[in-house]
C-alpha positions as CSV (number, residue, x, y, z in Angstrom):
1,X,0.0,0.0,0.0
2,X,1.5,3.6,-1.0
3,X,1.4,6.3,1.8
4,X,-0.1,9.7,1.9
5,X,2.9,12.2,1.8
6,X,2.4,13.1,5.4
7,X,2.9,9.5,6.7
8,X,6.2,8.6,4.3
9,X,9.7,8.6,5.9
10,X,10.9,9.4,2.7
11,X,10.4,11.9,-0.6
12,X,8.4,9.8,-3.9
13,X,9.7,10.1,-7.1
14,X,6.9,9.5,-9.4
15,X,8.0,7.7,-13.4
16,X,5.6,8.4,-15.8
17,X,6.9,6.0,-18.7
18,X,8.8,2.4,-18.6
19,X,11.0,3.1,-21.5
20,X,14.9,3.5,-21.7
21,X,14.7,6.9,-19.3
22,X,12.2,5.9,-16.7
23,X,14.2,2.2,-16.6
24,X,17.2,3.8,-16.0
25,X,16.0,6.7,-13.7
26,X,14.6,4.0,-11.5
27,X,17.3,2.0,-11.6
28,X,19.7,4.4,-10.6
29,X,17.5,5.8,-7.5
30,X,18.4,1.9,-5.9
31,X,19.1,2.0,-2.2
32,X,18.4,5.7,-2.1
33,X,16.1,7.1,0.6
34,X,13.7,8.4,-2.0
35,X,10.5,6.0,-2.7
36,X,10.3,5.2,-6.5
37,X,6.7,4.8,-8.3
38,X,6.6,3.8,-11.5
39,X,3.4,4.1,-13.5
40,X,3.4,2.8,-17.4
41,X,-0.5,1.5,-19.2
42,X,1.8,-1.8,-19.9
43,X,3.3,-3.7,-17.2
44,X,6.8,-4.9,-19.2
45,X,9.5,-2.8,-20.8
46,X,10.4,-3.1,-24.5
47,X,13.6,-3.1,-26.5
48,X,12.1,-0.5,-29.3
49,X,15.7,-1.0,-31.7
50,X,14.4,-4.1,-32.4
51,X,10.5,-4.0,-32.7
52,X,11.0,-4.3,-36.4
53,X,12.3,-8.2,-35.8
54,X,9.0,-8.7,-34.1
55,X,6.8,-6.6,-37.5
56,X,9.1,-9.4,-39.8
57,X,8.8,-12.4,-37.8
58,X,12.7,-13.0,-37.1
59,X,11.6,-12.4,-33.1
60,X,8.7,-12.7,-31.0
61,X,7.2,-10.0,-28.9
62,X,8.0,-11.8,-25.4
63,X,11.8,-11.7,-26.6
64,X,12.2,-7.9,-26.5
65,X,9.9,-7.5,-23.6
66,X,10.6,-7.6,-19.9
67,X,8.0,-7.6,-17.2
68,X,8.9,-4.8,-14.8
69,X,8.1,-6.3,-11.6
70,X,10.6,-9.1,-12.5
71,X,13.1,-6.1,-13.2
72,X,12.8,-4.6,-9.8
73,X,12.5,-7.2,-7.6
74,X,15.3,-6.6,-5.9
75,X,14.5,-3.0,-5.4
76,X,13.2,-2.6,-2.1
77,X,12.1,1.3,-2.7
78,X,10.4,0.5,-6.2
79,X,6.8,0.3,-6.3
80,X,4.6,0.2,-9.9
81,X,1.4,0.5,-10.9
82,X,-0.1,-0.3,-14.0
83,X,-2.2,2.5,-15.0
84,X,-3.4,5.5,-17.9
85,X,-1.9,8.8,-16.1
86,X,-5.0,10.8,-17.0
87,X,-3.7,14.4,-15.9
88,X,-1.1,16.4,-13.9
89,X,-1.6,18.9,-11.2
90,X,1.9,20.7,-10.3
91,X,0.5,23.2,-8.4
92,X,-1.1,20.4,-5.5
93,X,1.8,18.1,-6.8
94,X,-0.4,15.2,-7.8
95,X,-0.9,12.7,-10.9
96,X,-4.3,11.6,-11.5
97,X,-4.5,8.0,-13.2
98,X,-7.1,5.3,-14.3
99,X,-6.6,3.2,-10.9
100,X,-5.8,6.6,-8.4
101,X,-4.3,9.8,-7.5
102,X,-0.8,9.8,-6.3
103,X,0.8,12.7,-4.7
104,X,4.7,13.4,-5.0
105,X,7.7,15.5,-4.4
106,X,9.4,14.8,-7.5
107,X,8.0,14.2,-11.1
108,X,9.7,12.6,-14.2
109,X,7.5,13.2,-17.8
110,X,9.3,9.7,-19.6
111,X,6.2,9.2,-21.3
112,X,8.0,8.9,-25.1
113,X,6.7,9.6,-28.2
114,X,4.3,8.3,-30.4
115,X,3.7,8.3,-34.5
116,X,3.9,11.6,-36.2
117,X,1.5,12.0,-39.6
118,X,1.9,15.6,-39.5
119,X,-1.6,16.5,-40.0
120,X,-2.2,13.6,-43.0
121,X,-5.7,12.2,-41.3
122,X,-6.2,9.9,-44.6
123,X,-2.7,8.1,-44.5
124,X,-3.0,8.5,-40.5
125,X,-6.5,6.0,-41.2
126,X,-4.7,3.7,-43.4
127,X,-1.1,3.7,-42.8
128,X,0.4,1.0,-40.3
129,X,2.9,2.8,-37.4
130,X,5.1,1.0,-35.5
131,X,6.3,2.4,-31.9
132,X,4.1,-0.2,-30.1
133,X,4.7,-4.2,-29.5
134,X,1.0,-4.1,-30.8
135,X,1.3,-2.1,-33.3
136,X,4.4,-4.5,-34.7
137,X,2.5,-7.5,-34.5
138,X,0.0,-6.1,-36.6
139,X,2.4,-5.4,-39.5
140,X,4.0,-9.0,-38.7
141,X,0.1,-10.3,-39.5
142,X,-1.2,-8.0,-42.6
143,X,2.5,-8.8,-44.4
144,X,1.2,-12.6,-44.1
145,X,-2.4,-11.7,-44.8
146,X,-1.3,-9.7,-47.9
147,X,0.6,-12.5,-49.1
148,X,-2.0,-15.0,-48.6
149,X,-4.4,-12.7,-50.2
150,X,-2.1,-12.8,-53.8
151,X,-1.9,-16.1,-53.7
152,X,-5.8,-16.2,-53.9
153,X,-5.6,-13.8,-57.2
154,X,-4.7,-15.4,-60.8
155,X,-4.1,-12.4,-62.8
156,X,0.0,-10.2,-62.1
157,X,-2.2,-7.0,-62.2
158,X,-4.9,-8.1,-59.5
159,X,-2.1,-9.4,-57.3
160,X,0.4,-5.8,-57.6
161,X,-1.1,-4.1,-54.7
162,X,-0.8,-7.0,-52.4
163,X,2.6,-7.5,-53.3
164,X,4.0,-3.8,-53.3
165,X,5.2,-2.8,-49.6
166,X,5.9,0.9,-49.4
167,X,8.2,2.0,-46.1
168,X,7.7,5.6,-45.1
169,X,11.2,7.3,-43.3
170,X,14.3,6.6,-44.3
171,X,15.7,6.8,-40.5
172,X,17.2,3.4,-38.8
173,X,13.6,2.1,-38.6
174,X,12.7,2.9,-41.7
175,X,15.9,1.1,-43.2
176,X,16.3,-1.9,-40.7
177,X,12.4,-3.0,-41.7
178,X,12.4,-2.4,-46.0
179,X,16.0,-4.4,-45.9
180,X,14.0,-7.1,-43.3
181,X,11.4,-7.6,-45.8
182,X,13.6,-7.4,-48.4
183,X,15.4,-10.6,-47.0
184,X,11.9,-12.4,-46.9
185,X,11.6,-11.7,-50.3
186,X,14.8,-13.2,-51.4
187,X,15.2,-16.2,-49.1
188,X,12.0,-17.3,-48.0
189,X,8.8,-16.1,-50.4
190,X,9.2,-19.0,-52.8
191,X,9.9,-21.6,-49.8
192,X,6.7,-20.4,-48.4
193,X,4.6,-19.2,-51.4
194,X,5.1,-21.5,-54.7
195,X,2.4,-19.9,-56.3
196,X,4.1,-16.5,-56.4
197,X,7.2,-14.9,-57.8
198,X,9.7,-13.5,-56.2
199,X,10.4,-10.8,-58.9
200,X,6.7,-10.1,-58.6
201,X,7.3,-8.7,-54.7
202,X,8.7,-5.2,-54.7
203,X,9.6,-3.1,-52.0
204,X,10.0,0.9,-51.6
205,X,11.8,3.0,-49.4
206,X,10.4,6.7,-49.2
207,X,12.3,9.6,-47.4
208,X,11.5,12.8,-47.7
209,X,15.1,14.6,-47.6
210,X,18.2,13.7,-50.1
211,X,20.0,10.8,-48.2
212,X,19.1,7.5,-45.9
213,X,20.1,7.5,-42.2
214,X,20.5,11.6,-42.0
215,X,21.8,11.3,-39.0
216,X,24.7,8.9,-39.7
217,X,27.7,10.2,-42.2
218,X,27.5,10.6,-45.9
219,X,29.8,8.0,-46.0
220,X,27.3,5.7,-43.8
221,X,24.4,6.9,-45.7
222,X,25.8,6.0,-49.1
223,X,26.8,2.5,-48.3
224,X,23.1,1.9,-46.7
225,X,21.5,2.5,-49.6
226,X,24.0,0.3,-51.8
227,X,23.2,-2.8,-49.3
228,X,19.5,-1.6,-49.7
229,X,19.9,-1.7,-53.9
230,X,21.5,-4.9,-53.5
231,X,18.7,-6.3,-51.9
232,X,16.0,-5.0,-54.6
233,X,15.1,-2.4,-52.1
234,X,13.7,0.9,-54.5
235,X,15.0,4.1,-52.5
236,X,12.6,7.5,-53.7
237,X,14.6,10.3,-52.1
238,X,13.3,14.3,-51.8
239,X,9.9,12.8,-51.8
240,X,6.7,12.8,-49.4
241,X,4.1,10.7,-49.1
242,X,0.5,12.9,-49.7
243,X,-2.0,10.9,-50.0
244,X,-3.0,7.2,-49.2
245,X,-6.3,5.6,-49.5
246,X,-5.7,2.1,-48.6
247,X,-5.3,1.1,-52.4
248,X,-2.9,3.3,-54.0
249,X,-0.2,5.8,-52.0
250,X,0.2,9.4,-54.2
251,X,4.1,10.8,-53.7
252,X,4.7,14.1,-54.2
253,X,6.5,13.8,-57.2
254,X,2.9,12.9,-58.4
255,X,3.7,9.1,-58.6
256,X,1.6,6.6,-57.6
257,X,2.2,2.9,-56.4
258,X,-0.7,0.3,-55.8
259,X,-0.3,-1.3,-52.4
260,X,-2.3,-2.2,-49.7
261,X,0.6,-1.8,-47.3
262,X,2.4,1.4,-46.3
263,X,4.1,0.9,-42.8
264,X,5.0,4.8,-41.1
265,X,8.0,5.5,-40.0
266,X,8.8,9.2,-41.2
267,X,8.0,11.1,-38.1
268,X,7.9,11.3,-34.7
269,X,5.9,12.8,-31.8
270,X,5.9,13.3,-27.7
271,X,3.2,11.6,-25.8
272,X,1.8,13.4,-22.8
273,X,-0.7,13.5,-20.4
274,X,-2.8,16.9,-19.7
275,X,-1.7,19.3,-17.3
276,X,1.5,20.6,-19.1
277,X,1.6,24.4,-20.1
278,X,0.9,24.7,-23.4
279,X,3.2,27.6,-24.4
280,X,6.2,25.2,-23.9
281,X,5.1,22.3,-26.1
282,X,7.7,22.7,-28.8
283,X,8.2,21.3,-32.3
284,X,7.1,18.1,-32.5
285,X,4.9,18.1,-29.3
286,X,7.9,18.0,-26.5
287,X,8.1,19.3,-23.3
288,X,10.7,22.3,-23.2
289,X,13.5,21.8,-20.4
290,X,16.5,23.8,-19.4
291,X,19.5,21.9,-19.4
292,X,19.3,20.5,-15.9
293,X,15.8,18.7,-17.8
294,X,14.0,20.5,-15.4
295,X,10.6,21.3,-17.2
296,X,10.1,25.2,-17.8
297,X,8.1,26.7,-15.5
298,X,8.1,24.3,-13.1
299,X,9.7,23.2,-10.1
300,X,10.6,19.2,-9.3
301,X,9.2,18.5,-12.6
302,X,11.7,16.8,-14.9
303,X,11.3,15.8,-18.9
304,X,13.4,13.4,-20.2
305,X,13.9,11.2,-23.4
306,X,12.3,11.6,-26.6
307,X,9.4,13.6,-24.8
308,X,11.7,16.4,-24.2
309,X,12.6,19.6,-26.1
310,X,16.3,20.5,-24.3
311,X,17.0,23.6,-26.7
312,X,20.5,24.9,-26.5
313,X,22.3,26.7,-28.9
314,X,24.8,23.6,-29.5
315,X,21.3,21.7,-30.2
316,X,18.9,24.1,-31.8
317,X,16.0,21.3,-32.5
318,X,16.8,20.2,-28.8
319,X,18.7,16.6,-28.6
320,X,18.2,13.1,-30.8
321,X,15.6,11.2,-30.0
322,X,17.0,7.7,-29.4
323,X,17.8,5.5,-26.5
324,X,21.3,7.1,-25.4
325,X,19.9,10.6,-24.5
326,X,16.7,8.7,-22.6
327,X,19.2,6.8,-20.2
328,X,21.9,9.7,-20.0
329,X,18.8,11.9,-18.8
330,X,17.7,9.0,-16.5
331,X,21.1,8.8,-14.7
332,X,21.6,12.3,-14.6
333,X,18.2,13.0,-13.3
334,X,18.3,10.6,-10.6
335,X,21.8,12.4,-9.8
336,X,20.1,15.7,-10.0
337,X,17.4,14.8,-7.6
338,X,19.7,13.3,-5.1
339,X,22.1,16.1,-4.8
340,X,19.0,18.7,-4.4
341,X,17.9,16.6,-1.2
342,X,21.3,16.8,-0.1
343,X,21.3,20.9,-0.8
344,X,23.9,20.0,-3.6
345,X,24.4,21.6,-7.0
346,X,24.6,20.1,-10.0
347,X,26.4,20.7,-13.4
348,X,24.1,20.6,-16.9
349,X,23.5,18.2,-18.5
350,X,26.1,17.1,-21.2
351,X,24.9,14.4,-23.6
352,X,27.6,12.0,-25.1
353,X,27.3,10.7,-28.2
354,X,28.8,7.0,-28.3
355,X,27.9,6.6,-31.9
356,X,25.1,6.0,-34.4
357,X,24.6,2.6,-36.2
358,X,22.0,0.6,-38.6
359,X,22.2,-2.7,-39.8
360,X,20.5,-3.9,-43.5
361,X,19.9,-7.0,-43.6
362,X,22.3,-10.0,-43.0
363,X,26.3,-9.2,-43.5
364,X,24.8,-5.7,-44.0
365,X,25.5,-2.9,-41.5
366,X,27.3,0.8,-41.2
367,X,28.7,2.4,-37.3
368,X,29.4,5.7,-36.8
369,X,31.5,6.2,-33.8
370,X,33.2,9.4,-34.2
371,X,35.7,9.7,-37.0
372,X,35.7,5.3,-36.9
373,X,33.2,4.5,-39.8
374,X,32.3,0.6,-40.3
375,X,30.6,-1.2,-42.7
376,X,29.5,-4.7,-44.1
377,X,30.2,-8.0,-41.9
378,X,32.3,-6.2,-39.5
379,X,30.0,-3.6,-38.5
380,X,27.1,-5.5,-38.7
381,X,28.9,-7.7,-36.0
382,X,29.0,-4.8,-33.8
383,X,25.5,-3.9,-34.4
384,X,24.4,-7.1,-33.3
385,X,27.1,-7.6,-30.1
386,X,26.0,-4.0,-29.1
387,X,22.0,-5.0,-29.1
388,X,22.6,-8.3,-27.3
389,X,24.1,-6.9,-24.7
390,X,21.6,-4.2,-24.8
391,X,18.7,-6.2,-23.9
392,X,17.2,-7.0,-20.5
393,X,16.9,-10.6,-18.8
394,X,19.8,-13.4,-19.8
395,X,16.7,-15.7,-20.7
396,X,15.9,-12.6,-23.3
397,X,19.8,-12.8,-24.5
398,X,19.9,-16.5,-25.2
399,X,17.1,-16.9,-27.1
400,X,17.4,-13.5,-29.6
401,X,21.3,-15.2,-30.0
402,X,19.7,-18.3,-30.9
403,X,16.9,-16.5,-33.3
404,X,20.0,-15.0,-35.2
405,X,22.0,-17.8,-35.2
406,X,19.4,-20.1,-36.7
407,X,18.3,-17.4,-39.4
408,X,22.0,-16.8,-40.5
409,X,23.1,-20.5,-40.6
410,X,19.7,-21.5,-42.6
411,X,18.3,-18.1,-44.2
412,X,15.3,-19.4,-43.7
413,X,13.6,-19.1,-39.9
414,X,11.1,-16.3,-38.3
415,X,7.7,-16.2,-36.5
416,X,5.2,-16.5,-39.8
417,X,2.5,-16.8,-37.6
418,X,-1.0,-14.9,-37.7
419,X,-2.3,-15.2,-34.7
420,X,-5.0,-13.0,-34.9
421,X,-5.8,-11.3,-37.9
422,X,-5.2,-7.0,-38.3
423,X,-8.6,-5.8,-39.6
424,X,-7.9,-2.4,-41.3
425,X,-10.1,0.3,-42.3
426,X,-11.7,-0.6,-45.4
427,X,-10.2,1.2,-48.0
428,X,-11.5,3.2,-50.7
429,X,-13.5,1.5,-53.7
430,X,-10.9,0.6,-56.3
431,X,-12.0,2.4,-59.3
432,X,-10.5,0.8,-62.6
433,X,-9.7,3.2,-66.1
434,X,-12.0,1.1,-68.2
435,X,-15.2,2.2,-65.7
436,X,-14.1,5.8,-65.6
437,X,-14.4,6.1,-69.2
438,X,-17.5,4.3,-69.4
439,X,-18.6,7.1,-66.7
């Protein structure tokens, strides 16, 4: 049972969010004398770098997710609860959830950041995001669905559109997934579908500046999208997607592709509960900080990870939003937090950049780590050392090893399993040329 603020011997730290910054925040408050709540709406943590494994099969969901009270069970000042934080009130210092109010004395915004259509509601209705576990199964399912689907259709033209997979976002994500399926297409498509060709299965990469990876060096870009061409991958560079409805996606460049699949992965956005002044949302719905990540305006209110908006002049557009920064913030935080209990000061915050890296597909990968620039077998060697080690529970270790192992030795294993089938909205009638000039 959690106390009232009057009868606790010591100050509550409330986590909104269970991803890398509230994980590590937590983590780092162990054997303080602070009491640590935890609130998330799911009750495990996931390892997001690899959520596209889980959308292509090669993993399954339970292999990048950790429950959290097996995580903390040897943290005798962690409690969690699993709930919807509904609102914040700073001024009475509470959090209103789905289950109950909590007071605090400190607060940590690690709520994330969710799909960014910028305004597009049509390819919002269609288009499939991925920054969920649920929302990777359901790509994992409508890629079988759409193949099974073809196989049901006779004539090449009825089948296109089934066969066509469009990736939106040429960041990591957006690269990792289009090379992923582009290995399913050339190892595994005829194995599993006879009745189709592989030449007949295209896949497109959309971005909407002039490279791949824009965070990564020109060198790294470059080499990306030669492992990406190697694997049949079509890149469409300086090009946005502006319309989608469910049949047939419309590129600025006033091209159109058939396809009943277009999975998003060109934006981002923060995720937030209600009770955060408005005037400091920044671009891209984040919480603006100072550079202690103390939330503007406020006072024992702290914003960290991809939810956050530090602006500085070094970083203009505030910092990146990947996992690094999140678990930088979360140690520094819990630091920062510490030290004002104690009446101690405490320097910025200084984010270090330990490199960038994506991999494309098997013997396929390009690091950045400073002015050290990897590619091929060796870097995709790092990638995949760096990950492992990366991810929570040993039990979660061996068996992603084992899933790798098995899938580089054979070319030929994954999860091609739909378990329960992803019911889009219906799309929009398909209207063929021969009926509009009839009309």
């Amino acid at each position: 049972m959690l106390l009232n603020r009057s009868e606790r011997n010591f100050p509550r730290v409330i986590i909104i969010g269970a991803g890398f910054g509230g994980v590590e925040l937590a983590r780092q408050l162990k054997n303080k004398e602070v009491e640590v709540l935890l609130i998330d709406r799911n009750n495990y943590h996931t390892f997001q770098p690899l959520m596209y494994q889980v959308a292509t099969g090669t993993l399954a969901s339970d292999s990048i997710s950790f429950p959290l009270r097996k995580m903390f069970k040897n943290q005798k000042n962690f409690r969690f609860r699993l709930a919807e934080v509904l609102s914040i009130d700073s001024k009475n210092k509470m959090v209103h959830t789905s289950v109950a109010d909590y007071d605090y004395d400190y607060l940590v915004i690690a709520t994330g950041a969710t799909s960014n259509f910028f305004g597009n509601k049509q390819v919002e209705k269609y288009a499939l995001p991925m920054k969920n576990i649920i929302e990777a199964l359901n790509i994992r399912s409508y890629l079988l669905q759409n193949l099974e689907e073809a196989v049901l259709r006779k004539n090449a033209s009825d089948r296109e559109r089934y066969l066509n997979f469009v990736v939106v976002g040429g960041g990591p994500t957006g690269v990792e997934l289009s090379g992923a399926i582009a290995e399913y297409q050339q190892h595994m498509l005829k194995k599993d579908y006879p009745e189709l060709s592989t030449y007949e299965m295209k896949v497109y990469l959309v971005e909407g500046t002039g490279k791949i990876l824009g965070a990564l060096s020109e060198k790294s870009s470059r080499d990306a999208e030669r492992y990406l061409h190697e694997l049949g991958v079509k890149t469409i560079l300086d090009t946005v997607v502006t319309d989608y409805d469910g049949n047939t996606v419309t590129l600025s460049s006033g091209e159109k592709i058939p396809t009943k699949t277009v999975i998003w992965g060109a934006g981002v956005m923060g995720q937030m509960p209600e009770g955060i002044n408005p005037e400091i949302i920044q671009r891209g719905n984040r919480i603006k900080t100072n550079e202690q990540c103390v939330v503007e305006g406020e006072e024992d209110v702290y914003a960290i990870g991809d939810v956050s908006a530090m602006i500085t002049d070094e970083n203009p557009r505030g910092l990146p939003g990947v996992a690094p920064v999140a678990q930088q913030q979360g140690k520094y935080v819990a630091k920062h937090i510490m030290n004002k209990l104690n009446k101690q000061e405490t320097e910025n915050f200084k984010y270090f950049d330990k490199g960038s890296m994506a991999t494309v597909g098997r013997n396929r990968a390009v690091v950045d780590m400073g002015s050290l620039h990897l590619k091929g077998f060796i870097a995709w060697m790092t990638w995949m050392f760096v990950h492992l080690v990366s991810i929570f529970g040993f039990r979660n270790r061996l068996v992603t090893f084992v899933n790798w192992s098995i899938k580089f030795l054979t070319k030929n294993s994954g999860i091609r399993l739909i378990i329960q089938k992803y019911n889009r909205p219906e799309s929009e009638p398909i209207v063929k040329e021969e009926e509009v000039k009839q009309a």
